[in-house]
PyMOL Python script that loads the backbone (N, CA, C, O; Angstrom):
from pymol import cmd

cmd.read_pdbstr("""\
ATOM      1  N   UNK A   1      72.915 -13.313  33.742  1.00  0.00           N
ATOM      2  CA  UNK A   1      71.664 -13.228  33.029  1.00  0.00           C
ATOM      3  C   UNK A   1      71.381 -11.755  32.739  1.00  0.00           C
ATOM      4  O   UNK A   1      71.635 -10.825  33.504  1.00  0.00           O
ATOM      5  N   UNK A   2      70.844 -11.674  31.582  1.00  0.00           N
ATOM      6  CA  UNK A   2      70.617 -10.210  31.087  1.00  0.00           C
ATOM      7  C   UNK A   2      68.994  -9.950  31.446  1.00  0.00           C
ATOM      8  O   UNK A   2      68.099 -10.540  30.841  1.00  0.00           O
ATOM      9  N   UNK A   3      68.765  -9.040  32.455  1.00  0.00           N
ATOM     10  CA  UNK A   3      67.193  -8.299  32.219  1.00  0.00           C
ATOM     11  C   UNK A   3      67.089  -7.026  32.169  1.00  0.00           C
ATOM     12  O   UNK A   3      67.676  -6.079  32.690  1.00  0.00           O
ATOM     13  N   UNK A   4      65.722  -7.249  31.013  1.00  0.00           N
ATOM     14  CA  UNK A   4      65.570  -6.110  30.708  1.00  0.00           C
ATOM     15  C   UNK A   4      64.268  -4.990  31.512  1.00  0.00           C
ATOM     16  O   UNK A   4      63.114  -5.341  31.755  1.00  0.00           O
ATOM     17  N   UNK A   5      64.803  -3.772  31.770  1.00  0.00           N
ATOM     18  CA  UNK A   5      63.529  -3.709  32.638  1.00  0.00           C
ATOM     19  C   UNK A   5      63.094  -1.675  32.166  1.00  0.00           C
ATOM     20  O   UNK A   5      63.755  -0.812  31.589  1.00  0.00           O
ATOM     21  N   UNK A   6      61.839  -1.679  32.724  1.00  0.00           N
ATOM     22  CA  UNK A   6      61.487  -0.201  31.683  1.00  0.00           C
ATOM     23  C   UNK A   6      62.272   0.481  32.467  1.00  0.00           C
ATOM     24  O   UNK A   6      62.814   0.072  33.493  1.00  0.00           O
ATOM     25  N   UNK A   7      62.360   1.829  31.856  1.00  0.00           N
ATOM     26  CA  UNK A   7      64.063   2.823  31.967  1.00  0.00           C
ATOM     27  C   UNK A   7      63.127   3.157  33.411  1.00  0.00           C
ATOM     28  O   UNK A   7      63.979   3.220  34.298  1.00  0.00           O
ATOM     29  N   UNK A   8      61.741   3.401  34.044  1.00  0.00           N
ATOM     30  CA  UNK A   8      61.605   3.742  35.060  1.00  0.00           C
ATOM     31  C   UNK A   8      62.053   3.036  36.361  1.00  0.00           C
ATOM     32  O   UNK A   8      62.295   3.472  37.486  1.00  0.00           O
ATOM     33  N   UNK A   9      62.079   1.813  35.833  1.00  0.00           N
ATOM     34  CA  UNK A   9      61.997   0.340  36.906  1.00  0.00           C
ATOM     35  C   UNK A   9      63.388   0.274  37.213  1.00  0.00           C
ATOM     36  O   UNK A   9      63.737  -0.013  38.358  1.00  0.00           O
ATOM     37  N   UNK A  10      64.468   0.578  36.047  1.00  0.00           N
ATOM     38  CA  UNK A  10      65.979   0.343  36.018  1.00  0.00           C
ATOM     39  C   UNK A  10      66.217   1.455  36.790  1.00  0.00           C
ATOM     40  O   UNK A  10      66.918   1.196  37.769  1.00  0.00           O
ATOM     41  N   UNK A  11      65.767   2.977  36.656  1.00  0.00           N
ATOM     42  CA  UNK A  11      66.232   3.959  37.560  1.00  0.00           C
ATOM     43  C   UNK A  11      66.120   3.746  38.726  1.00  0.00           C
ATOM     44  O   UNK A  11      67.065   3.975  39.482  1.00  0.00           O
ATOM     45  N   UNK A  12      64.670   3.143  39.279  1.00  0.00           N
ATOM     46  CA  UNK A  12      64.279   3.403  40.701  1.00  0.00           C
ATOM     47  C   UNK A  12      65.494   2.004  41.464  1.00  0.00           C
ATOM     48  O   UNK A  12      65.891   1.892  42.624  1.00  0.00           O
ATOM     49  N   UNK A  13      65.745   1.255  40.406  1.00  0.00           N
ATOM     50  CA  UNK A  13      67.347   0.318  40.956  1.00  0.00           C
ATOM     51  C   UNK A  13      68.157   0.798  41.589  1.00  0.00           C
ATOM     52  O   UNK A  13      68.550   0.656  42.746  1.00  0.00           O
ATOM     53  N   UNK A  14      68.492   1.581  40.527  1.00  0.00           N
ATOM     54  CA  UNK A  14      69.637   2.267  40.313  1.00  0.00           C
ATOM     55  C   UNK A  14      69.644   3.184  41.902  1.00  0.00           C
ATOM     56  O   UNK A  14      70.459   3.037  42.812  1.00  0.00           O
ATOM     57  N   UNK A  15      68.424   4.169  41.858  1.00  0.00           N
ATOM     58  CA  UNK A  15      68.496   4.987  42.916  1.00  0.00           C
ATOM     59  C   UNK A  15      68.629   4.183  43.970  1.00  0.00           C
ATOM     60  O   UNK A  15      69.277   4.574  44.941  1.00  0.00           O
ATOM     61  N   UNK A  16      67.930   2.701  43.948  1.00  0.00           N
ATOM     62  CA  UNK A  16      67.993   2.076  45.842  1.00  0.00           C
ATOM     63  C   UNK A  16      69.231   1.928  46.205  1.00  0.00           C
ATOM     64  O   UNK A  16      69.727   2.302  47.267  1.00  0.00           O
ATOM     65  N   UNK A  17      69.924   1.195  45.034  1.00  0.00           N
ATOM     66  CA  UNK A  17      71.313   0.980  45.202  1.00  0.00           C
ATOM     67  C   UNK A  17      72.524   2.295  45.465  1.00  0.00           C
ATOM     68  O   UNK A  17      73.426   2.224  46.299  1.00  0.00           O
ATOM     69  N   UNK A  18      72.335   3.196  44.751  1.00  0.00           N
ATOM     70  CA  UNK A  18      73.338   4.542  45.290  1.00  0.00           C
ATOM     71  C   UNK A  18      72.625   4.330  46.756  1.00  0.00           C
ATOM     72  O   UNK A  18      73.369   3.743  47.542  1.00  0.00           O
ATOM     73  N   UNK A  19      71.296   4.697  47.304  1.00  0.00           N
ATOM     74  CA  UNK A  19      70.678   5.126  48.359  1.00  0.00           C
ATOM     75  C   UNK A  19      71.137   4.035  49.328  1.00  0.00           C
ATOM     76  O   UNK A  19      70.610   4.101  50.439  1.00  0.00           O
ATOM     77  N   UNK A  20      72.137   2.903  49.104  1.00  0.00           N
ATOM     78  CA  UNK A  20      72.229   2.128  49.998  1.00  0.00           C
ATOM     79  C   UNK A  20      70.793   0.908  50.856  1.00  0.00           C
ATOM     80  O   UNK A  20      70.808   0.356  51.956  1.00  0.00           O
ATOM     81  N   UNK A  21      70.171   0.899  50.207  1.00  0.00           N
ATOM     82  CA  UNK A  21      69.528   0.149  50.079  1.00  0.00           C
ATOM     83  C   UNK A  21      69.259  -1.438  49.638  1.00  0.00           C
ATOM     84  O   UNK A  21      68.759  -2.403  50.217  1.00  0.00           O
ATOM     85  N   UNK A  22      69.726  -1.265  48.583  1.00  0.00           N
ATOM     86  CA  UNK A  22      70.385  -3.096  48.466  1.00  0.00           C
ATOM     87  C   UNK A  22      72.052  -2.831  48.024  1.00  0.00           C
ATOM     88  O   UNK A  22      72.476  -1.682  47.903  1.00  0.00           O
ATOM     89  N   UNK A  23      72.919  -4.025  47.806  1.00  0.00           N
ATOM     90  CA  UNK A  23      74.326  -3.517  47.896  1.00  0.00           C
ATOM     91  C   UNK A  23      74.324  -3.666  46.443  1.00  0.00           C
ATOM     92  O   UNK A  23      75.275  -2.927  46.192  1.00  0.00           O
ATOM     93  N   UNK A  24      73.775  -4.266  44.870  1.00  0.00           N
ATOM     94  CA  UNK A  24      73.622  -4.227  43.740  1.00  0.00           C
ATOM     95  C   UNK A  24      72.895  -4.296  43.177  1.00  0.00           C
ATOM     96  O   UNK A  24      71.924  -4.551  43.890  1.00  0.00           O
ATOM     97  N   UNK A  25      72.566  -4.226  42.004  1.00  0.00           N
ATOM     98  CA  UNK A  25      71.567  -4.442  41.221  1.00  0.00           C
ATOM     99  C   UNK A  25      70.753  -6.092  41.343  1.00  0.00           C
ATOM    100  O   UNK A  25      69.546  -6.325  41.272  1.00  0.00           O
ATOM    101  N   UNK A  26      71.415  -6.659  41.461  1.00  0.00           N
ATOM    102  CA  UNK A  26      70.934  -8.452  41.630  1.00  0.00           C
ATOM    103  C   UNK A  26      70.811  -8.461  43.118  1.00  0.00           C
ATOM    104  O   UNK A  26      70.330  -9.546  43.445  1.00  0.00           O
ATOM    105  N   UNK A  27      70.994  -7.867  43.935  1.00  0.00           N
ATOM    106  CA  UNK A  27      70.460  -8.098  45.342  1.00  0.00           C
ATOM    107  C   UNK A  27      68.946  -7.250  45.501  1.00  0.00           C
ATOM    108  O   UNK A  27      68.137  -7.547  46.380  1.00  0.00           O
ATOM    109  N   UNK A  28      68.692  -6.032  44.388  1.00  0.00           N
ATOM    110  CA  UNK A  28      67.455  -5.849  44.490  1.00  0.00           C
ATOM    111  C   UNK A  28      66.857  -6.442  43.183  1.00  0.00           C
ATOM    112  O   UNK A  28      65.627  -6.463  43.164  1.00  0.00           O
ATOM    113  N   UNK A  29      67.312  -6.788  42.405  1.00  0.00           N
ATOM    114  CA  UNK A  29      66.369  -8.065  41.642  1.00  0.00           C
ATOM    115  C   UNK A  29      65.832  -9.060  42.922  1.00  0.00           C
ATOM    116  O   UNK A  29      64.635  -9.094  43.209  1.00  0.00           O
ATOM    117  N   UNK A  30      66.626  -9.690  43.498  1.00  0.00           N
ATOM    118  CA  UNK A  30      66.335 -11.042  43.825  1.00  0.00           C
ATOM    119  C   UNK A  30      65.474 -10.701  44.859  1.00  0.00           C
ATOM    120  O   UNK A  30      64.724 -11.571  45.301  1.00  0.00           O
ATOM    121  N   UNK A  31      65.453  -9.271  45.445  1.00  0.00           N
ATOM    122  CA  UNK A  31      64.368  -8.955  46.499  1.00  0.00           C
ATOM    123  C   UNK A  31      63.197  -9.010  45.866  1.00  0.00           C
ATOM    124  O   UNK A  31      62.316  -9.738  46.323  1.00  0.00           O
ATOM    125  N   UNK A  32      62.977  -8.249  44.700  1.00  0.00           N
ATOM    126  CA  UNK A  32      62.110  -8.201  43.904  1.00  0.00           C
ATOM    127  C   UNK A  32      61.281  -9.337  43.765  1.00  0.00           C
ATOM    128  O   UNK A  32      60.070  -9.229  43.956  1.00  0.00           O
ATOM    129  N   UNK A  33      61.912 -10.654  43.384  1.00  0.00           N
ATOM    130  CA  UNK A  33      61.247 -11.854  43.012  1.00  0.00           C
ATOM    131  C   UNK A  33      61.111 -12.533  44.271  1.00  0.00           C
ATOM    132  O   UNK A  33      60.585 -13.646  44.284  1.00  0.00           O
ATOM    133  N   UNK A  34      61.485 -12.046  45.239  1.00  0.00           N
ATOM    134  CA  UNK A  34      61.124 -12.933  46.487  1.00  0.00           C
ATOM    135  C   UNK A  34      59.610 -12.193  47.164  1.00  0.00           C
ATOM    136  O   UNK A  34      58.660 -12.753  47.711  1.00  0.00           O
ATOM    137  N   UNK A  35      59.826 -10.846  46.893  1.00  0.00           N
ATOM    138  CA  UNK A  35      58.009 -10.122  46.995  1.00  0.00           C
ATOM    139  C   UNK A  35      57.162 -10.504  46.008  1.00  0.00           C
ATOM    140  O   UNK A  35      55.991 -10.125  45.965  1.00  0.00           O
ATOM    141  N   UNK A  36      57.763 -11.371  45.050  1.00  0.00           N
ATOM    142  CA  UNK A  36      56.672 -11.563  43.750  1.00  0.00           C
ATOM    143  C   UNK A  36      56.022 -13.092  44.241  1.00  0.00           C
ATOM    144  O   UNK A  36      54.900 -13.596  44.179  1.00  0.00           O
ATOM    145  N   UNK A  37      57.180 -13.477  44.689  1.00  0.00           N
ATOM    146  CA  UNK A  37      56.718 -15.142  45.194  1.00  0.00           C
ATOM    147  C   UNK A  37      56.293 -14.944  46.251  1.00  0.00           C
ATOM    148  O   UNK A  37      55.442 -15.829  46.334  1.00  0.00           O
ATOM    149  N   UNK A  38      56.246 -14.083  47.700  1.00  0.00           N
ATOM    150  CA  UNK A  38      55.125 -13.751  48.733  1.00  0.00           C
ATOM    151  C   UNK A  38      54.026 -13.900  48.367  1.00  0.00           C
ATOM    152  O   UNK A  38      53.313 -14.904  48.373  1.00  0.00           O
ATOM    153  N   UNK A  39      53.772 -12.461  47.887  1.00  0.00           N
ATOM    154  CA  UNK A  39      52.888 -12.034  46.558  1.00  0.00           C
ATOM    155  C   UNK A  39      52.015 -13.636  46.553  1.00  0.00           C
ATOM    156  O   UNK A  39      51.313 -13.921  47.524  1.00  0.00           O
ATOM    157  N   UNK A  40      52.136 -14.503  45.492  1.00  0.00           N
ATOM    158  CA  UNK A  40      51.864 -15.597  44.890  1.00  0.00           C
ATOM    159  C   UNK A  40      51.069 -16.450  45.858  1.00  0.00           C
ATOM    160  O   UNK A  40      49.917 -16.884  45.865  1.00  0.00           O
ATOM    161  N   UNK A  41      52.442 -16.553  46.928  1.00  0.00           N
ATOM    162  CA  UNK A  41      51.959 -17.382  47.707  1.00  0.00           C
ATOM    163  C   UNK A  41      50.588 -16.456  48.944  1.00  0.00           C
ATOM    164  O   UNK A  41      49.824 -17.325  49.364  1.00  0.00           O
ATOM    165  N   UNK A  42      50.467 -15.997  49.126  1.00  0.00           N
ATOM    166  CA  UNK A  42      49.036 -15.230  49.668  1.00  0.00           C
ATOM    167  C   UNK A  42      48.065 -14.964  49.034  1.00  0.00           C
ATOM    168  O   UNK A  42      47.080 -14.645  49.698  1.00  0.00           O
ATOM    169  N   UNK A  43      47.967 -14.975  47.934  1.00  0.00           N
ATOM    170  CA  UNK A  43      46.943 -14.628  46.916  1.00  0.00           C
ATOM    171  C   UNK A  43      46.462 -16.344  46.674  1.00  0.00           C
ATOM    172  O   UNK A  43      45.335 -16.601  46.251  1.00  0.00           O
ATOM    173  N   UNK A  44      47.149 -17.096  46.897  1.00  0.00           N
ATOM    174  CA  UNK A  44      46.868 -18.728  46.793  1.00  0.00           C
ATOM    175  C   UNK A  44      46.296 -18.640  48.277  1.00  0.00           C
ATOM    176  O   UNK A  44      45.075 -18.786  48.230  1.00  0.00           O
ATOM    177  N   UNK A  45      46.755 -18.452  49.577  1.00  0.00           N
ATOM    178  CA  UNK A  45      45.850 -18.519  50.533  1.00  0.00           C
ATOM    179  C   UNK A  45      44.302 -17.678  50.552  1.00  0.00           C
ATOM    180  O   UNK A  45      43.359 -18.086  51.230  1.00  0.00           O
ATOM    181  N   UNK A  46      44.246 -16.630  49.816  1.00  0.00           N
ATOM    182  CA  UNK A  46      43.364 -15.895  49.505  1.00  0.00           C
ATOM    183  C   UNK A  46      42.395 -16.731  48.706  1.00  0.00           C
ATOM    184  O   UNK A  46      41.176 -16.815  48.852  1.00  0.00           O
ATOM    185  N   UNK A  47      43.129 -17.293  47.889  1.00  0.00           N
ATOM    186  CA  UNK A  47      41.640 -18.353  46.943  1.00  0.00           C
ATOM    187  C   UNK A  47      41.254 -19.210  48.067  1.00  0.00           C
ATOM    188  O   UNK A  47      40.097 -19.083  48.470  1.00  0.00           O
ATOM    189  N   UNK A  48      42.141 -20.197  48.738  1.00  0.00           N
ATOM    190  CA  UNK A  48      41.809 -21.066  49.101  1.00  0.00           C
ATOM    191  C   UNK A  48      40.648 -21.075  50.400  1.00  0.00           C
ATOM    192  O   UNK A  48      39.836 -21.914  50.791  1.00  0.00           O
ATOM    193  N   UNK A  49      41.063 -19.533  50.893  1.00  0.00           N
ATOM    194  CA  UNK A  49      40.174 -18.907  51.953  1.00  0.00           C
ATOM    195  C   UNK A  49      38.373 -18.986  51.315  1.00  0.00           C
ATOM    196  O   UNK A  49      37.375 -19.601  51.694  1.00  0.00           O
ATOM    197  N   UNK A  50      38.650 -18.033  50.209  1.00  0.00           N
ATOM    198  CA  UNK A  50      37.958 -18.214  49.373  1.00  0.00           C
ATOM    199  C   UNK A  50      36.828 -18.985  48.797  1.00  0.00           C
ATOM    200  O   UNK A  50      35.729 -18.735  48.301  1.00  0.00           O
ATOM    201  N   UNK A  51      37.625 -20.129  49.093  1.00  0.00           N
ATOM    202  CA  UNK A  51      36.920 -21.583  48.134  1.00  0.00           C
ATOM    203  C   UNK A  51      36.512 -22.289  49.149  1.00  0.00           C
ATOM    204  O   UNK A  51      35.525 -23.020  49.068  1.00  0.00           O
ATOM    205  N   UNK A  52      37.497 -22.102  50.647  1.00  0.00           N
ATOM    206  CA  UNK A  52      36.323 -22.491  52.046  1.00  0.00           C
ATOM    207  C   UNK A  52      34.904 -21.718  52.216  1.00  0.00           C
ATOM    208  O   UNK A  52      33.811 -22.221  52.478  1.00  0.00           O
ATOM    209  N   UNK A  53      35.116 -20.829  52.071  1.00  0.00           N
ATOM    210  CA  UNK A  53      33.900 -19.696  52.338  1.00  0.00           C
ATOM    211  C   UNK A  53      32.793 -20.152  51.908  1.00  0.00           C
ATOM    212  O   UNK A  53      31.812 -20.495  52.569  1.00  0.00           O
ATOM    213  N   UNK A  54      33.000 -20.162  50.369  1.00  0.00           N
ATOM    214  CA  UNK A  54      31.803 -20.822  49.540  1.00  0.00           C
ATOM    215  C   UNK A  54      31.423 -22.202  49.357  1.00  0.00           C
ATOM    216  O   UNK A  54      30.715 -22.637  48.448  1.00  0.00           O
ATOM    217  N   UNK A  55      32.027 -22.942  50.430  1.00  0.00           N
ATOM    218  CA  UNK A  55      31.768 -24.409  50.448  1.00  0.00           C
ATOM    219  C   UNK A  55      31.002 -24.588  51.648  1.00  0.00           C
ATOM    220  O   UNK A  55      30.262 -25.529  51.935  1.00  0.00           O
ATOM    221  N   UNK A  56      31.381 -23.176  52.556  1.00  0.00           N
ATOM    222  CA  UNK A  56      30.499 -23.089  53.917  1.00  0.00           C
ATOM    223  C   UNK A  56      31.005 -23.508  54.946  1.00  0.00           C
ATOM    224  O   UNK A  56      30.467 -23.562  56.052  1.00  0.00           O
ATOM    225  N   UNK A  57      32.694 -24.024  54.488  1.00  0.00           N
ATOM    226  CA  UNK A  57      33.664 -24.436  55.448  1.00  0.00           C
ATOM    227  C   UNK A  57      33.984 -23.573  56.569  1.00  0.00           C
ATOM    228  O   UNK A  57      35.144 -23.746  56.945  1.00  0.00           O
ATOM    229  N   UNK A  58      33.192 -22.499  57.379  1.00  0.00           N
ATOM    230  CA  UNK A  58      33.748 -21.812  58.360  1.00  0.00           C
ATOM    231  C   UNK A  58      32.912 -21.772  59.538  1.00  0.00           C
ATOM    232  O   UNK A  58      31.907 -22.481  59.487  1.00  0.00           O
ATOM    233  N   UNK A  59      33.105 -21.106  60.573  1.00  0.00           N
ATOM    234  CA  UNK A  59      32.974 -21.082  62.202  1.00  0.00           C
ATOM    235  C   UNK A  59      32.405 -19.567  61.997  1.00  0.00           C
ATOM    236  O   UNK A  59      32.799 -18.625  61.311  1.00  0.00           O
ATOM    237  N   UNK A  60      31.416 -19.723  62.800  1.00  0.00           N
ATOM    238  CA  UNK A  60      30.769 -18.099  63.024  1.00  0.00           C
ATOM    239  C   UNK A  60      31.272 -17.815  64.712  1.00  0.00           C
ATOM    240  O   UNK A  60      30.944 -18.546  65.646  1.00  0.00           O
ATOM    241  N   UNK A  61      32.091 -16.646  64.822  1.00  0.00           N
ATOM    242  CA  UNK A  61      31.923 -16.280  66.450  1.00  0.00           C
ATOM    243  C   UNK A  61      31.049 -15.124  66.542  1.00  0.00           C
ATOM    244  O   UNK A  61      30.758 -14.418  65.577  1.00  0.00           O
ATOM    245  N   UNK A  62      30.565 -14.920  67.940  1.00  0.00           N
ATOM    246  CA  UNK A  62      30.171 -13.616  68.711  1.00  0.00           C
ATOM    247  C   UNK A  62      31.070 -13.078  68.971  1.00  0.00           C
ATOM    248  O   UNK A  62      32.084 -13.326  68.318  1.00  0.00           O
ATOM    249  N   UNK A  63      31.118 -12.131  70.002  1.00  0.00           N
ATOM    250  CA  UNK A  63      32.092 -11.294  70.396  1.00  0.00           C
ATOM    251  C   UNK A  63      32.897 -12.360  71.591  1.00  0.00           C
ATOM    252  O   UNK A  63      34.077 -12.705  71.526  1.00  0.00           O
ATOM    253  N   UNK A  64      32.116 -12.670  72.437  1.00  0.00           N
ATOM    254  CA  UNK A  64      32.975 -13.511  73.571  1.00  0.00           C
ATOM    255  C   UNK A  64      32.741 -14.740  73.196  1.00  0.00           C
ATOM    256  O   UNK A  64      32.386 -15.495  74.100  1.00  0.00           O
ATOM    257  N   UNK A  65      32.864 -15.355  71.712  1.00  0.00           N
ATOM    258  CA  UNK A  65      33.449 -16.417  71.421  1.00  0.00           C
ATOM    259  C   UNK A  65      34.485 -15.849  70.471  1.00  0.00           C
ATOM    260  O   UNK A  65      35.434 -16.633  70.450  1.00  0.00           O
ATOM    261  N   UNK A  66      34.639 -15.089  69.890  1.00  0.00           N
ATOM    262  CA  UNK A  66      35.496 -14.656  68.926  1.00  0.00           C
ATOM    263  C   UNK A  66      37.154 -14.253  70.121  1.00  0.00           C
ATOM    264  O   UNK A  66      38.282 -14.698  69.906  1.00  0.00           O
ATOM    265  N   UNK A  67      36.773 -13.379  71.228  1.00  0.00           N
ATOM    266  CA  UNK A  67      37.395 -13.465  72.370  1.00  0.00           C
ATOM    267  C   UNK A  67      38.044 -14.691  72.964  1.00  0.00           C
ATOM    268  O   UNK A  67      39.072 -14.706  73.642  1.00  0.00           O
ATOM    269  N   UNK A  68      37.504 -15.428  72.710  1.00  0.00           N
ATOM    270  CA  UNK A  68      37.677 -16.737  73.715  1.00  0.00           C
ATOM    271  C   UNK A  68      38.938 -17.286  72.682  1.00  0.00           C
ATOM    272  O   UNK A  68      40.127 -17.410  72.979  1.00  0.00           O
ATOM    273  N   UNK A  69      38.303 -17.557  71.437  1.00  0.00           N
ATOM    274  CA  UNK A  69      39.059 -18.288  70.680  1.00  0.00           C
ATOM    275  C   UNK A  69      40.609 -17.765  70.178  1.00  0.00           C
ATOM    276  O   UNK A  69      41.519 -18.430  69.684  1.00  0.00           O
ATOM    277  N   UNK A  70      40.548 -16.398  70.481  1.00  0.00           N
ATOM    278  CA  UNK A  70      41.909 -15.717  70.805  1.00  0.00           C
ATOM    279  C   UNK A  70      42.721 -16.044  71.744  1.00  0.00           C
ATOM    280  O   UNK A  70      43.827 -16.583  71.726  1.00  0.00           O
ATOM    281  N   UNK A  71      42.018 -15.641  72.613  1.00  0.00           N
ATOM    282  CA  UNK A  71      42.753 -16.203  73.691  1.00  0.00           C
ATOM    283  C   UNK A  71      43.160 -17.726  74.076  1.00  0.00           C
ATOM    284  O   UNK A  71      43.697 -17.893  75.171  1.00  0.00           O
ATOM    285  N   UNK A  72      42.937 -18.828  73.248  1.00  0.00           N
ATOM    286  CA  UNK A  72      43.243 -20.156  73.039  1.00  0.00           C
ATOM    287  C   UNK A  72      44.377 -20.183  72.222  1.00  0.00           C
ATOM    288  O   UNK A  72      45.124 -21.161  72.197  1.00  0.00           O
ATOM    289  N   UNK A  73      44.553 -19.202  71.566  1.00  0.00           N
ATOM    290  CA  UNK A  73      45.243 -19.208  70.566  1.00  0.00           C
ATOM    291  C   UNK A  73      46.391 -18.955  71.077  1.00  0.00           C
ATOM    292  O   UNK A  73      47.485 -19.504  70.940  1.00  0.00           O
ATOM    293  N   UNK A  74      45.977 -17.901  71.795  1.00  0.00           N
ATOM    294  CA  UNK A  74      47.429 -16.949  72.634  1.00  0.00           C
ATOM    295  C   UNK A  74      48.071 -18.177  73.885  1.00  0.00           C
ATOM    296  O   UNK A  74      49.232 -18.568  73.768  1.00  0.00           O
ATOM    297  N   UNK A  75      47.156 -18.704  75.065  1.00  0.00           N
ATOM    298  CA  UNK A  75      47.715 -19.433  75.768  1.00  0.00           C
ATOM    299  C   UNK A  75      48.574 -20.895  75.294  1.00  0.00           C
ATOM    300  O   UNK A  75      49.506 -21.352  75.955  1.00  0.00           O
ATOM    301  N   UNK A  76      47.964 -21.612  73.803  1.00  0.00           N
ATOM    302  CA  UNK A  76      48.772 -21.905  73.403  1.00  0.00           C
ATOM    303  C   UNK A  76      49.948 -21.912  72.933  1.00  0.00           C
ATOM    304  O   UNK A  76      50.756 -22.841  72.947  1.00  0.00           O
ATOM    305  N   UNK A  77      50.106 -20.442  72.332  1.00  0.00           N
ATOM    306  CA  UNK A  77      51.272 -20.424  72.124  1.00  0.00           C
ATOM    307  C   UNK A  77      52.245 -19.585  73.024  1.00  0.00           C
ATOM    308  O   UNK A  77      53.095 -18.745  72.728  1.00  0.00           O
ATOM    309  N   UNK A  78      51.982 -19.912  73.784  1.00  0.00           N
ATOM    310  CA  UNK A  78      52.750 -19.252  75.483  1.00  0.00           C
ATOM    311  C   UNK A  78      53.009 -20.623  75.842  1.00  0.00           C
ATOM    312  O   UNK A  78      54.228 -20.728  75.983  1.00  0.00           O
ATOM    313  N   UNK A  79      52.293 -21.996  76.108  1.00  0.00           N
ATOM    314  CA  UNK A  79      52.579 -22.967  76.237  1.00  0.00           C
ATOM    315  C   UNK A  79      53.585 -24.029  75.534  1.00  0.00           C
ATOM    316  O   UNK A  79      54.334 -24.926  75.918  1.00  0.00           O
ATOM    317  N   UNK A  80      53.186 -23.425  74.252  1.00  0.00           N
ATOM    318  CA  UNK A  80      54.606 -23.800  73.330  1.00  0.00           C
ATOM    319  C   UNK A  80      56.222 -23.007  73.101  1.00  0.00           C
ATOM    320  O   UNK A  80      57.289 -23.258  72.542  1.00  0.00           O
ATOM    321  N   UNK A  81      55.811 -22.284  73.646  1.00  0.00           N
ATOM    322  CA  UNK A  81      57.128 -20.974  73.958  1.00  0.00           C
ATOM    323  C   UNK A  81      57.660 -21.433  74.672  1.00  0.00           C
ATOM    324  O   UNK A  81      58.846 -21.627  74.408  1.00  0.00           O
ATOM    325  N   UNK A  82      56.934 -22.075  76.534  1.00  0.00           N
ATOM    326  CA  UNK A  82      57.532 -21.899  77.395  1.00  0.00           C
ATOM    327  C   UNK A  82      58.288 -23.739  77.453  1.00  0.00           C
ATOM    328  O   UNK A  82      59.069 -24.198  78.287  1.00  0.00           O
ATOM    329  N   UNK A  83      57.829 -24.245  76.548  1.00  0.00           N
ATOM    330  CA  UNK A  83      58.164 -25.923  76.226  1.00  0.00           C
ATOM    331  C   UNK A  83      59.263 -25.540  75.599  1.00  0.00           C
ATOM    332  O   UNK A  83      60.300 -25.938  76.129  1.00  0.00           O
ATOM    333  N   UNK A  84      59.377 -24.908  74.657  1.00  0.00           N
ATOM    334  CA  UNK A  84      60.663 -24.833  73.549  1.00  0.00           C
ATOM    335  C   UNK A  84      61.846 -24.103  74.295  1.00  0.00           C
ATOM    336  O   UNK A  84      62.958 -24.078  73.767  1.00  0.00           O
ATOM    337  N   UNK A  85      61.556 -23.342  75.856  1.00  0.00           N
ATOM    338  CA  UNK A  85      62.374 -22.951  76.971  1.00  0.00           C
ATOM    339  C   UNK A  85      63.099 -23.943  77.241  1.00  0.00           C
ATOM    340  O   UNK A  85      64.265 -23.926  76.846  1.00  0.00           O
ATOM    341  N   UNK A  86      62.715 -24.807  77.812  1.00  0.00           N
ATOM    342  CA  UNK A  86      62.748 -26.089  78.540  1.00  0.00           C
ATOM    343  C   UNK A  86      63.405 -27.022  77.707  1.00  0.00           C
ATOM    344  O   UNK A  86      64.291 -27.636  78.301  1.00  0.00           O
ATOM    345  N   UNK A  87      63.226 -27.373  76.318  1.00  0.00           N
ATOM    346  CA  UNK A  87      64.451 -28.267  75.605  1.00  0.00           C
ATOM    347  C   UNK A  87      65.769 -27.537  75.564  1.00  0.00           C
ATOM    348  O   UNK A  87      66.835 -28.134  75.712  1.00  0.00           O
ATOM    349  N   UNK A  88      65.660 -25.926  75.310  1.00  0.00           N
ATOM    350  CA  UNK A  88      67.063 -25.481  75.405  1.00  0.00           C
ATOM    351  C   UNK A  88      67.842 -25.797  75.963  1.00  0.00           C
ATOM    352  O   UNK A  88      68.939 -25.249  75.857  1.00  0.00           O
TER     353      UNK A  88
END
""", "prot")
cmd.dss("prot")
cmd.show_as("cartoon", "prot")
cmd.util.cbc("prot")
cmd.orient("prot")
């Protein structure tokens, strides 16, 4: 596939690739479009955050509930760590 890209965009390629950075030109394309589709996909969690907010869909904490609920978060997933030990 042929792309075309501005002579700045093609240089700074060019330079990653001498610089050892990606091993060709299509290995930093395809990086490229995989930060574009990150990109995409977070900016879609961002609306959707968004569109809870203003529906009033959220949880207010204090400080030692905001605390607490961390730490639920954390012992869970210490509990699921130490399970996924145990099938190994």
């Amino acid at each position: 596939m042929n792309t075309n890209l501005s002579p700045e965009n093609e240089s700074f390629i060019q330079e990653s690739v001498a610089a050892g950075v990606f091993s060709d030109r299509e290995h930093a394309l395809d990086e490229a479009v995989g930060l574009l589709k990150s990109r995409q996909r977070v900016l879609a969690h961002i609306d959707e955050g968004t569109r809870q907010l203003r529906e009033g869909n959220f949880v207010e904490f204090d400080q030692d509930g905001l605390r607490n609920f961390f730490d639920e978060i954390q012992a869970s997933g210490r509990r699921r760590y130490e399970e996924s030990l145990k099938r190994s």
